[in-house]
C-alpha positions as CSV (number, residue, x, y, z in Angstrom):
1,X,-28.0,-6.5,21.5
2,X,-26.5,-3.1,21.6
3,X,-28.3,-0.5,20.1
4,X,-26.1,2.1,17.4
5,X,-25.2,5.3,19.3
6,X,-25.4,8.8,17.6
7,X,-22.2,10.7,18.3
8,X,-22.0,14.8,18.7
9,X,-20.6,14.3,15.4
10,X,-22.7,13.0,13.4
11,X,-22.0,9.2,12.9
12,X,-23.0,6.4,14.8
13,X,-21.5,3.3,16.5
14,X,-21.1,0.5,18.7
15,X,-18.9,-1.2,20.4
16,X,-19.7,-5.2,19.9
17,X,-17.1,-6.1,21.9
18,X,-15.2,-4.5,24.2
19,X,-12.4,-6.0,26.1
20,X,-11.0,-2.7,28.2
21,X,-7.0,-3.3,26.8
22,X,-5.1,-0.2,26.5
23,X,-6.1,2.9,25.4
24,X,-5.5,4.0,22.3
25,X,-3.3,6.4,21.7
26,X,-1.9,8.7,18.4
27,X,-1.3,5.5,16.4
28,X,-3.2,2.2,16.0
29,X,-3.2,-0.9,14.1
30,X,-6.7,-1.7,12.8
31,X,-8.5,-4.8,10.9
32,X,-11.7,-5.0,9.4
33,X,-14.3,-4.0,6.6
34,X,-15.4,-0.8,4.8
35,X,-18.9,-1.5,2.9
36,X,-21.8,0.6,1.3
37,X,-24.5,0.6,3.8
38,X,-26.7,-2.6,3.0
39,X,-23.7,-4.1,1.0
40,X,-21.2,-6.7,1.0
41,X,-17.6,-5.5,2.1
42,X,-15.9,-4.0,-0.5
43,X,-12.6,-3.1,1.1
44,X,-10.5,-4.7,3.8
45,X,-8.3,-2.8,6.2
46,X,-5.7,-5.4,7.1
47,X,-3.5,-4.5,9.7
48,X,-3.7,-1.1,9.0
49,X,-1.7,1.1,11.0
50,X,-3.0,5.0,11.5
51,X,-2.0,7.9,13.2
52,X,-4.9,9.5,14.9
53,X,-4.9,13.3,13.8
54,X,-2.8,13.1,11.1
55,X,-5.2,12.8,8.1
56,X,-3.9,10.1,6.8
57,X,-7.4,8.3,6.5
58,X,-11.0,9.1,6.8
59,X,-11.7,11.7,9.4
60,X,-14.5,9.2,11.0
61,X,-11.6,7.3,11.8
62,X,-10.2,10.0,14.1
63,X,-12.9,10.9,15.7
64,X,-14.0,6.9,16.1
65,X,-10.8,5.5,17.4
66,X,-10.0,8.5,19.7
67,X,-11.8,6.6,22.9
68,X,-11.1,3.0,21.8
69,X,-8.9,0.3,24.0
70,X,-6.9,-2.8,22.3
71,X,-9.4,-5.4,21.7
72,X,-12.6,-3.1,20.9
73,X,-14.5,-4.4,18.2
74,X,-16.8,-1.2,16.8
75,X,-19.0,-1.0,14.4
76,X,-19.1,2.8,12.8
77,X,-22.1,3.8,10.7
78,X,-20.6,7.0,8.6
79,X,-22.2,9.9,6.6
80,X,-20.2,10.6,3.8
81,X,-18.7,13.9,4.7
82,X,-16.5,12.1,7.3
83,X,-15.7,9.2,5.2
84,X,-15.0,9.0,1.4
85,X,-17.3,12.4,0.2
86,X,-17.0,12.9,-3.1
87,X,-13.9,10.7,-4.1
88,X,-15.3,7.7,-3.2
89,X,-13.3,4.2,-3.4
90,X,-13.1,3.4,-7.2
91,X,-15.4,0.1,-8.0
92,X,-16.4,0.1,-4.1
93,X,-17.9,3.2,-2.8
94,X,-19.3,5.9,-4.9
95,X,-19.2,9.2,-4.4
96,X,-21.6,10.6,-1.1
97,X,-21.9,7.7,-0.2
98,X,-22.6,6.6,3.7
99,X,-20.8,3.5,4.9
100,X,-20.3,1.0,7.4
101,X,-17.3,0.0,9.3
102,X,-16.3,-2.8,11.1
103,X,-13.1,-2.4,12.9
104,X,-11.1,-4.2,15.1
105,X,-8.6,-2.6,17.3
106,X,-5.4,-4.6,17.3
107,X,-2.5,-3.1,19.4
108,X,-1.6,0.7,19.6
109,X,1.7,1.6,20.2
110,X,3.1,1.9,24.5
Protein backbone atom coordinates (compact mmCIF):
# COMPACT_ATOMS: atom_id res chain seq x y z
CA UNK A 1 0.00 0.00 0.00
CA UNK A 2 1.21 3.39 -0.78
CA UNK A 3 1.89 5.58 1.93
CA UNK A 4 0.23 9.55 1.66
CA UNK A 5 3.09 11.93 0.55
CA UNK A 6 3.52 15.45 2.07
CA UNK A 7 3.90 18.01 -0.75
CA UNK A 8 6.19 21.47 -0.48
CA UNK A 9 2.78 22.75 -0.23
CA UNK A 10 1.28 21.56 2.39
CA UNK A 11 -1.28 18.78 1.41
CA UNK A 12 -0.79 15.29 0.87
CA UNK A 13 -1.47 12.65 -1.69
CA UNK A 14 -1.19 9.55 -3.50
CA UNK A 15 -1.49 8.25 -6.51
CA UNK A 16 -3.53 4.67 -6.21
CA UNK A 17 -3.24 4.10 -9.55
CA UNK A 18 -1.31 5.34 -12.06
CA UNK A 19 -1.48 4.31 -15.61
CA UNK A 20 1.33 6.89 -17.23
CA UNK A 21 -1.50 8.32 -20.16
CA UNK A 22 -0.85 11.76 -21.14
CA UNK A 23 0.16 14.53 -19.25
CA UNK A 24 -1.94 16.79 -18.20
CA UNK A 25 -2.07 19.91 -19.42
CA UNK A 26 -4.03 23.58 -18.70
CA UNK A 27 -7.37 21.80 -18.84
CA UNK A 28 -8.72 18.42 -17.45
CA UNK A 29 -11.74 16.49 -17.03
CA UNK A 30 -11.97 15.00 -13.51
CA UNK A 31 -14.33 12.40 -11.61
CA UNK A 32 -14.59 11.67 -8.11
CA UNK A 33 -15.46 12.63 -4.44
CA UNK A 34 -14.88 15.55 -2.08
CA UNK A 35 -15.62 14.43 1.69
CA UNK A 36 -14.79 15.82 5.37
CA UNK A 37 -11.91 13.90 6.49
CA UNK A 38 -13.35 10.72 8.23
CA UNK A 39 -16.77 11.17 6.36
CA UNK A 40 -18.88 9.90 3.79
CA UNK A 41 -18.68 11.77 0.34
CA UNK A 42 -20.58 14.70 0.33
CA UNK A 43 -19.96 15.98 -3.14
CA UNK A 44 -19.36 14.44 -6.49
CA UNK A 45 -17.23 15.90 -9.29
CA UNK A 46 -18.65 14.27 -12.34
CA UNK A 47 -16.93 14.92 -15.29
CA UNK A 48 -15.78 17.98 -14.25
CA UNK A 49 -13.79 19.83 -16.56
CA UNK A 50 -10.98 22.57 -15.08
CA UNK A 51 -8.54 24.71 -16.28
CA UNK A 52 -5.36 24.43 -14.30
CA UNK A 53 -4.40 28.08 -13.19
CA UNK A 54 -7.39 29.72 -13.77
CA UNK A 55 -9.06 29.71 -10.32
CA UNK A 56 -11.92 28.31 -11.30
CA UNK A 57 -11.85 25.64 -8.41
CA UNK A 58 -10.02 24.90 -5.23
CA UNK A 59 -6.36 25.92 -5.51
CA UNK A 60 -5.38 22.22 -4.21
CA UNK A 61 -6.68 21.32 -7.44
CA UNK A 62 -3.99 23.28 -9.28
CA UNK A 63 -1.28 22.50 -7.55
CA UNK A 64 -2.64 18.49 -7.43
CA UNK A 65 -3.35 17.97 -11.00
CA UNK A 66 -0.25 20.02 -12.37
CA UNK A 67 1.91 16.54 -12.61
CA UNK A 68 -0.93 14.08 -13.29
CA UNK A 69 -1.23 11.77 -16.66
CA UNK A 70 -4.85 10.43 -18.07
CA UNK A 71 -5.75 7.54 -15.98
CA UNK A 72 -4.18 8.66 -12.46
CA UNK A 73 -6.34 7.86 -9.78
CA UNK A 74 -5.05 10.32 -6.65
CA UNK A 75 -6.10 10.59 -3.50
CA UNK A 76 -5.49 14.33 -2.06
CA UNK A 77 -5.60 14.92 1.66
CA UNK A 78 -6.28 19.06 1.84
CA UNK A 79 -5.85 21.68 4.66
CA UNK A 80 -8.46 23.98 4.36
CA UNK A 81 -6.67 27.05 3.15
CA UNK A 82 -6.20 25.32 -0.27
CA UNK A 83 -9.61 23.87 -0.38
CA UNK A 84 -12.96 25.41 0.70
CA UNK A 85 -11.44 27.93 3.83
CA UNK A 86 -13.93 29.67 5.20
CA UNK A 87 -16.89 29.26 2.64
CA UNK A 88 -17.16 25.88 2.99
CA UNK A 89 -19.74 23.68 0.76
CA UNK A 90 -23.23 24.44 2.23
CA UNK A 91 -24.74 21.14 4.12
CA UNK A 92 -21.25 19.27 3.14
CA UNK A 93 -18.18 20.89 4.32
CA UNK A 94 -18.03 23.47 6.94
CA UNK A 95 -16.00 26.20 7.15
CA UNK A 96 -11.90 25.32 7.84
CA UNK A 97 -12.50 22.37 7.26
CA UNK A 98 -9.65 19.76 5.81
CA UNK A 99 -10.90 17.28 3.22
CA UNK A 100 -10.28 14.42 1.23
CA UNK A 101 -10.30 13.95 -2.48
CA UNK A 102 -10.59 11.27 -4.62
CA UNK A 103 -10.01 12.03 -8.23
CA UNK A 104 -9.80 10.45 -11.29
CA UNK A 105 -8.13 11.87 -14.20
CA UNK A 106 -10.29 11.30 -17.26
CA UNK A 107 -8.84 12.88 -20.53
CA UNK A 108 -7.04 16.39 -20.81
CA UNK A 109 -7.36 18.12 -23.84
CA UNK A 110 -4.27 17.31 -27.02
Amino acid sequence: SVEFIKSDAGYWYKVVNSNKGAKVNDIVTISGTVQVLGGTPCKELDSLTLRLGKRDHTKVLDLALANAHVGDEIWIISPSSLAYSIKGISNCITSRTPVLYKIKVLKTNE
